[in-house]
N, C-alpha and C positions, 0 to 999 in steps of 0.2 A: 647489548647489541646497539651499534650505532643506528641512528633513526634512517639515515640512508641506503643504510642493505636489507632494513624492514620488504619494501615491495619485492628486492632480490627473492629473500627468504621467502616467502608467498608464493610468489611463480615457483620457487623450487620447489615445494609443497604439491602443489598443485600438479607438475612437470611429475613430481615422485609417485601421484598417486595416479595416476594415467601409467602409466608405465605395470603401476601391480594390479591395477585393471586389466592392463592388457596381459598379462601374465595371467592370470585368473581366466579372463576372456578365451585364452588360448588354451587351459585347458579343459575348459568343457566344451570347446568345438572339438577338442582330438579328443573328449573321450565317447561322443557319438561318431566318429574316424570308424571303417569298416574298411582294414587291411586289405582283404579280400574282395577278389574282383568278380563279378556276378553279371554275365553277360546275358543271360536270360532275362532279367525284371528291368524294365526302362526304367521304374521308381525308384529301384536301387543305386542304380546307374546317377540319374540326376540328383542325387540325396548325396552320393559320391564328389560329384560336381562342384555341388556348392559348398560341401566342407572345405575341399580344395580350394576354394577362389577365397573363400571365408581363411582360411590358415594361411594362406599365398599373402592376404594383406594387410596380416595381423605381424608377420615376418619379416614383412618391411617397413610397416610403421616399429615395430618394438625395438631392435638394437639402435634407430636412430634417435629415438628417445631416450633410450639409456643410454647413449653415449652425451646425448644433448645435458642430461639431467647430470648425470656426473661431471659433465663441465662445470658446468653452472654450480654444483656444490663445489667443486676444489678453488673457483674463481672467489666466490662467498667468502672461503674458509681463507682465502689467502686476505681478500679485502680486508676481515678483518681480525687476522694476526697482524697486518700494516697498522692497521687504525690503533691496535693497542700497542704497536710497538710506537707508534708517534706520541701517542700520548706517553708513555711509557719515559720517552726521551725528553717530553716537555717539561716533564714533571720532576725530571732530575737538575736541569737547567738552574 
């Protein structure tokens, strides 16, 4: 690997494991989710609530990060099929 797409690789690391955090994270807040609605107990109610705001912005950070992450590895991967394809052409010279 070229020493210049070294930090690329890192952040994408880093970018990839954020991402199956958040995939993780998301599903143990839905699996305390309680489909059912229970208008009787305030507790229920507000426990309801914050799962909701909890999954509401885990939804919107996550596909923007996997689409971020996936950029970023096809970019990586193109960088350096170029860098071997140059060298690749120097070397035949």
């Amino acid at each position: 690997m070229p020493f210049g797409l070294r930090p690329f690789v890192v952040l994408w690391i880093i970018l990839a494991l954020v991402v199956i955090a958040l995939i993780v994270w998301r599903k143990v807040v839905a699996w305390h989710e309680d489909d059912s609605l229970d208008l009787h107990h305030s507790g229920v109610i507000s426990h309801q609530i914050t799962v909701a705001r909890k999954l509401d912005l885990i939804d919107k950070w996550g596909p923007n990060l996997t689409i971020i992450t996936l950029a970023l590895g096809l970019l990586i991967a193109v960088a350096y099929i170029y860098d071997g394809w140059i060298k690749a052409n120097s070397l035949a010279m």
